[in-house]
C-alpha positions as CSV (number, residue, x, y, z in Angstrom):
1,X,0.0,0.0,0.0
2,X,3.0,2.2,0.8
3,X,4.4,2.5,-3.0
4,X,0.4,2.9,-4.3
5,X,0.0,6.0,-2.2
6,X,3.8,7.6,-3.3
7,X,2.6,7.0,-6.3
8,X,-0.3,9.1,-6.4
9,X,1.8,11.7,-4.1
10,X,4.1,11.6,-7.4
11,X,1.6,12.3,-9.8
12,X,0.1,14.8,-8.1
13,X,3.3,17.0,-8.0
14,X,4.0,16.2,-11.2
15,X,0.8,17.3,-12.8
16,X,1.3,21.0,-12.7
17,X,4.6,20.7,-14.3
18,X,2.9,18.3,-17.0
19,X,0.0,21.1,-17.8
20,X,2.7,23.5,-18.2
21,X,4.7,21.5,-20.2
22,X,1.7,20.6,-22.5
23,X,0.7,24.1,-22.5
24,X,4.3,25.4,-23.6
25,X,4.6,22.6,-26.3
26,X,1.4,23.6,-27.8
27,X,2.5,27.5,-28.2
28,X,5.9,26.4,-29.7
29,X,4.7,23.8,-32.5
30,X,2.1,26.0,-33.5
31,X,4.4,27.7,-35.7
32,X,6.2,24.3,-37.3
33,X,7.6,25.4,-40.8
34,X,9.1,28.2,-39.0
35,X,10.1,25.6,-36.0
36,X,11.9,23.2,-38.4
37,X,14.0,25.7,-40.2
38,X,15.1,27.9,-37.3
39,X,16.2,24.7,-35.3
40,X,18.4,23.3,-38.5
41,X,20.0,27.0,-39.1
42,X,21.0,26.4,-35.2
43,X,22.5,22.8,-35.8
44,X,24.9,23.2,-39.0
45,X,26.0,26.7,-37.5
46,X,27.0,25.1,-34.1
47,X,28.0,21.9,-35.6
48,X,30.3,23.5,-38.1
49,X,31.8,25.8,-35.7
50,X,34.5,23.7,-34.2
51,X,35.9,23.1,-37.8
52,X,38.5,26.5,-37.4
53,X,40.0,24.0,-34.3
54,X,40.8,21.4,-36.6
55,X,42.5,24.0,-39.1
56,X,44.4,26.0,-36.3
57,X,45.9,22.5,-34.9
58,X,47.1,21.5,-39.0
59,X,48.3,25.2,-39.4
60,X,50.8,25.2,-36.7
61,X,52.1,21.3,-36.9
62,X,52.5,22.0,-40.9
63,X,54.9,25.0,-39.4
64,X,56.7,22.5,-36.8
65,X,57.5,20.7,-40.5
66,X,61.2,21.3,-42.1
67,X,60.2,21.6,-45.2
68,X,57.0,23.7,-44.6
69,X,57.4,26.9,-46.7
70,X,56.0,29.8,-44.4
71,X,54.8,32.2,-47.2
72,X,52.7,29.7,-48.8
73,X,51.3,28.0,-46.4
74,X,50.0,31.2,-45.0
75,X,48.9,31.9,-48.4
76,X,46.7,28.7,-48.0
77,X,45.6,28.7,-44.6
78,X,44.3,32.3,-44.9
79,X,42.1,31.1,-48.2
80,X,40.7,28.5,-46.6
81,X,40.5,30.2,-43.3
82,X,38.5,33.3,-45.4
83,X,36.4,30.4,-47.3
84,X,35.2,28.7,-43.8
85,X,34.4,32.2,-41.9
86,X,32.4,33.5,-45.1
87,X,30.5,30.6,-44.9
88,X,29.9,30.5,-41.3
89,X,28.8,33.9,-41.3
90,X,26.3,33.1,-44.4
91,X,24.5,30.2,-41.9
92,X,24.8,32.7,-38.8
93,X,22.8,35.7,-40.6
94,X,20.3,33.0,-42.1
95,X,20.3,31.8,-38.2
96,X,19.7,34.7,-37.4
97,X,16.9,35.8,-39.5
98,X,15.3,32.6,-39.1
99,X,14.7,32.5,-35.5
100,X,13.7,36.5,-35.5
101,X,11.0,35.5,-37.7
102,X,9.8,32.2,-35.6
103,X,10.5,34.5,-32.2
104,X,7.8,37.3,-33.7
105,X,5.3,34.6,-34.4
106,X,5.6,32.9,-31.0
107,X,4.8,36.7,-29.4
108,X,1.5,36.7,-31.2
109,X,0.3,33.4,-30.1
110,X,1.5,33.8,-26.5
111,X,-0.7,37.5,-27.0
112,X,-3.7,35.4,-28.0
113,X,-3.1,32.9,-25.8
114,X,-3.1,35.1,-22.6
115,X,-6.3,36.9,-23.9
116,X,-8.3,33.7,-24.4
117,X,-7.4,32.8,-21.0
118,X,-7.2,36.1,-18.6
119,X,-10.8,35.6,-17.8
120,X,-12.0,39.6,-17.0
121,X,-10.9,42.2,-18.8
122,X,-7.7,43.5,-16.3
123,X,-7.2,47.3,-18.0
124,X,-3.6,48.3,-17.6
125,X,-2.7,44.9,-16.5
126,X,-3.0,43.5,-19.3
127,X,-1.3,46.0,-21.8
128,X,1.7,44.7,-19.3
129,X,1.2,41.3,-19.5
130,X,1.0,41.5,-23.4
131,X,3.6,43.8,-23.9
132,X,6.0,43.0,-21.1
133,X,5.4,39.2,-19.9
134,X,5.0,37.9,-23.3
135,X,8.2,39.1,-24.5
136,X,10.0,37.7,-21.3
137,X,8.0,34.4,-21.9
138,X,8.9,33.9,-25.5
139,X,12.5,34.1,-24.2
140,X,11.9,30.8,-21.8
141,X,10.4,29.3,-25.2
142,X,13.8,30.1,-26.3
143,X,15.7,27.4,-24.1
144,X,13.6,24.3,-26.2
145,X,13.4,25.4,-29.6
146,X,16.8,27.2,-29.5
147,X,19.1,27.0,-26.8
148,X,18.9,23.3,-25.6
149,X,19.5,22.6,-29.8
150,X,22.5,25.0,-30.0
151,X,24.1,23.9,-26.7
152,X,23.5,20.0,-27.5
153,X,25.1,20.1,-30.8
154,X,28.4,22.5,-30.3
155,X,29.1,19.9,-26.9
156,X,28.8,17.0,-28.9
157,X,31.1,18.4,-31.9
158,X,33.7,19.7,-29.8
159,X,33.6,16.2,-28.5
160,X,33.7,14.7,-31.7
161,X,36.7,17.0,-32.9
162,X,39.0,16.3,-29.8
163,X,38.3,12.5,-29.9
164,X,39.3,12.4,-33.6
165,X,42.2,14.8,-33.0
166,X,43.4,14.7,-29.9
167,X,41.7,12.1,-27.6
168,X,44.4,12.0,-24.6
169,X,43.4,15.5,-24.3
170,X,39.3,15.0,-23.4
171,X,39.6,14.1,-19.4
172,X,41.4,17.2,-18.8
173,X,39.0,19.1,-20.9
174,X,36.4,17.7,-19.5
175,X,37.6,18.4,-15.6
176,X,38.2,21.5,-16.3
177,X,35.0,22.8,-17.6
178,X,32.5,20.9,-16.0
179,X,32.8,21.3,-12.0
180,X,32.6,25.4,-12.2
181,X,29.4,24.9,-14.2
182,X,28.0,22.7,-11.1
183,X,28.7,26.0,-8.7
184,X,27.1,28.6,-10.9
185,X,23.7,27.3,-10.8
186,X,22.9,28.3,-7.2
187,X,22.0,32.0,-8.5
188,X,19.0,30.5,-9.9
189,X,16.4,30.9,-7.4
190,X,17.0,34.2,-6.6
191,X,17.0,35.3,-10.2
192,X,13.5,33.5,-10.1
193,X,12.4,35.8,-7.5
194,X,13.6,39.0,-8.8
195,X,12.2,38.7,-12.2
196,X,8.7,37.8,-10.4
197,X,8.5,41.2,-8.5
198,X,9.8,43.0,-11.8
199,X,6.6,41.4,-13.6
200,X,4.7,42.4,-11.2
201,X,5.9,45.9,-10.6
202,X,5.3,46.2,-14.4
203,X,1.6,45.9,-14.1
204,X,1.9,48.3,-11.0
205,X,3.6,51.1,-12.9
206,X,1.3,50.7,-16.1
207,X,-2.1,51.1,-13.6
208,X,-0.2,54.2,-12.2
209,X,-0.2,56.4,-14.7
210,X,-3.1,58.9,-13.7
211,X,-1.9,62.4,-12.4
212,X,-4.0,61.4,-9.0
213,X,-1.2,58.6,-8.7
214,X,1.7,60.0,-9.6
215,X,3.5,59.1,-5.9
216,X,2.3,55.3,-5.9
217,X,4.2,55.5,-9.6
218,X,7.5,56.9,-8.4
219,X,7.5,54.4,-6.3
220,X,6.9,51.8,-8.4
221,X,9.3,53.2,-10.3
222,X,12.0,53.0,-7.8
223,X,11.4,50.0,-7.1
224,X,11.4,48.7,-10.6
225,X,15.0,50.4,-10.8
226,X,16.2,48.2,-7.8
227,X,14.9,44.6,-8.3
228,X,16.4,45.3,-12.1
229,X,19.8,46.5,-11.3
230,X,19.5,43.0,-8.5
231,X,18.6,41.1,-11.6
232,X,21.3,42.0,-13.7
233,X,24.0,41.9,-11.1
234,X,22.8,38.6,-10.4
235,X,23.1,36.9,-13.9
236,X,26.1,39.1,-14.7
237,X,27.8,37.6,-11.5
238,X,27.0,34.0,-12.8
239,X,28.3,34.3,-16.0
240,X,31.7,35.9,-14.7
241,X,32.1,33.3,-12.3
242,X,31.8,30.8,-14.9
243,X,34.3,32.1,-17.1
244,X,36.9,32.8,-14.1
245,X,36.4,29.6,-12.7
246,X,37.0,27.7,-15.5
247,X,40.4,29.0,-16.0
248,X,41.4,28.9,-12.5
249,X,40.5,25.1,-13.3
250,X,42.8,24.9,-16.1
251,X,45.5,26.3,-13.5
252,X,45.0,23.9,-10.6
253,X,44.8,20.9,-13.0
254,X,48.3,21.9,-14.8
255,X,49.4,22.7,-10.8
256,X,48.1,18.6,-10.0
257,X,49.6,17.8,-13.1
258,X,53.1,18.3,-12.0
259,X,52.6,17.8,-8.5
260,X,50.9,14.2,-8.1
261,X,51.0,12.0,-11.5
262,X,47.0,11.5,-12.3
263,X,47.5,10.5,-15.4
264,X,45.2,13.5,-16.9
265,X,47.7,15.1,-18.9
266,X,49.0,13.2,-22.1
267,X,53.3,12.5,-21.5
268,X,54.2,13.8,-24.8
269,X,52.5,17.3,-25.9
270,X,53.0,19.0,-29.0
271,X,52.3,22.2,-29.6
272,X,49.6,21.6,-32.2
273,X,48.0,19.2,-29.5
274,X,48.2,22.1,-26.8
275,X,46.8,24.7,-29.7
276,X,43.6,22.3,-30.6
277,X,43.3,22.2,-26.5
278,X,43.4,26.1,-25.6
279,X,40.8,26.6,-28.7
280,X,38.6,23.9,-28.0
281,X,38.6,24.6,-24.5
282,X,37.0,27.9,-25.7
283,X,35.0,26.0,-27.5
284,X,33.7,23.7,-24.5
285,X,33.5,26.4,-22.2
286,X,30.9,28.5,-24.3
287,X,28.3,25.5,-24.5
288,X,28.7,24.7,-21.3
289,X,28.7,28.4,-20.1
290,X,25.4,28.5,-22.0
291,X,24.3,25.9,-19.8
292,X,24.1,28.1,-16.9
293,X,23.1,31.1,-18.7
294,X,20.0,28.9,-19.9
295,X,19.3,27.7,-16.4
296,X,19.1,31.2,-14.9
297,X,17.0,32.4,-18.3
298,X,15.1,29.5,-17.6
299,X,14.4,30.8,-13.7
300,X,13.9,34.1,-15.1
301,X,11.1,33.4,-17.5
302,X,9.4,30.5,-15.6
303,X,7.2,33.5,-13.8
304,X,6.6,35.1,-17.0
305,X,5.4,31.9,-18.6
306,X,3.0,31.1,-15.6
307,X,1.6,34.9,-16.3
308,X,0.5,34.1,-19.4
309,X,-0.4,30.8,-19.9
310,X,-2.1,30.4,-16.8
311,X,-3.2,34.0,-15.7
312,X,-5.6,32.7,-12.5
313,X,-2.9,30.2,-11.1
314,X,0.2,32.6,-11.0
315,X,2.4,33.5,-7.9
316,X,2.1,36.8,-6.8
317,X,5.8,38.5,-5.5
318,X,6.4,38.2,-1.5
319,X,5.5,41.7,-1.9
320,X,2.2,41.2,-2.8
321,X,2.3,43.3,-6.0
322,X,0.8,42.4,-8.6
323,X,0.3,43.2,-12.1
């Protein structure tokens, strides 16, 4: 009887997150030409990416050659160098386009959605919600149709790449990216909670516009100012900390390295080897950097969605305003 009863404790927890989910995935295939071609720009962009690695690491072991003549392999390297860049920057503008187009399309079914579902009419509050919440809602849309693609795909390649190049190489990339991405994620909750009373204080300053009100807007306004300057610093502070963290990772593992013998570090490095590393270790670190940027979007908009796809049912700040 014990397991029957989790069970049903399971389910219901796990019901409102199904709704949502089944709410969201509705809004974002409604749109599926649009869906389909935005997602595949994504993929050969990201995918394709990592390919200048592979050319920097053949560039400088071609120098390490005797008989390597510097003038033309310059010559050659910067034609096929201008070759790959021109074409990445062809699939990055169509990227671009693409998803601008899907993105505009998604704001005017979340607006129809939020109207169809607002029950009374809310004045001000809902020029807000439509103007304001739907934008910031569309952005956690982002992290399924975009993001998750895009950071997916450019892990996996640089992956790919470093096991078909340098293989020997991948536990220390791997250690040295991974663990400051696990410490970064704490900022989400707060994020979550200042992008609540910033939605909220939204709807506050939009029903304060009358010249009988103009203290209660000031106020607002002030307020609005703080929780957004929190907000920023917050997710500013997270990315920062990723990026320092992961080279202060790279630093202790080369200290380990030559302290204690963990076998990390390949025995014989070459200085195309240690190229392909410091570039795909960019590499790495942006995906996975994007990881926590996503998780904190993800906080951020998670309010926003419940705004407007279930109006009646969302949290009001600790404050108690409300928009």
């Amino acid at each position: 009887m014990i397991w029957p009863r989790r069970w049903q404790r399971l389910r219901r927890r796990l019901k409102p997150w199904l709704v949502l989910g089944r709410e969201v995935m509705q809004v974002i295939l409604s749109q599926p030409l649009w869906l389909l071609l935005s997602i595949a720009s994504t993929i050969v962009h990201a995918a394709l990416e990592p390919s200048l690695a592979w050319m920097g690491k053949s560039f400088v072991d071609d120098l390490q050659g005797q008989d390597t003549a510097l003038q033309g392999s310059l010559l050659n390297y910067a034609l096929v160098f201008g070759g790959v860049i021109t074409g990445l920057a062809v699939i990055k503008f169509g990227n671009q386009i693409l998803n601008k187009v899907y993105e505009s399309r998604l704001i005017i079914v979340l607006q129809r959605a939020y109207l169809e579902r607002r029950g009374a009419s809310r004045g001000a509050e809902d020029v807000s919600r439509l103007l304001y919440d739907t934008e910031q809602a569309k952005r956690g849309l982002d992290i399924i149709y975009k993001d998750s693609w895009k950071i997916v795909s450019q892990t996996l390649s640089v992956v790919v790449w470093q096991l078909s190049l340098a293989p020997q190489w991948l536990p220390a990339l791997l250690l040295t990216v991974v663990p400051p991405m696990a410490l970064v994620l704490l900022f989400g909750r707060w994020i979550q909670q200042a992008s609540l009373e910033i939605l909220g204080l939204q709807g506050q300053i939009a029903g304060s516009t009358g010249r009988d009100r103009q203290l209660q807007l000031f106020r607002h306004q002030e307020s609005f100012f703080r929780y957004g300057v929190r907000l920023e610093a917050l997710k500013a502070g997270a990315e920062v900390m990723m990026d320092l963290l992961t080279w202060f990772g790279l630093l202790l593992l080369a200290i380990l390295a030559l302290v204690v013998n963990l076998n990390i570090l390949p025995q014989e490095i070459t200085a195309g080897d240690l190229a392909l590393f410091a570039v795909n270790l960019n590499l790495l670190s942006k995906p996975l950097g994007e990881i926590v940027k996503v998780y904190n979007k993800g906080r951020e908009s998670y309010p926003a969605v419940l705004r407007v796809l279930q109006p009646e049912a969302a949290p009001l700040p600790k404050g108690g305003v409300h928009g």
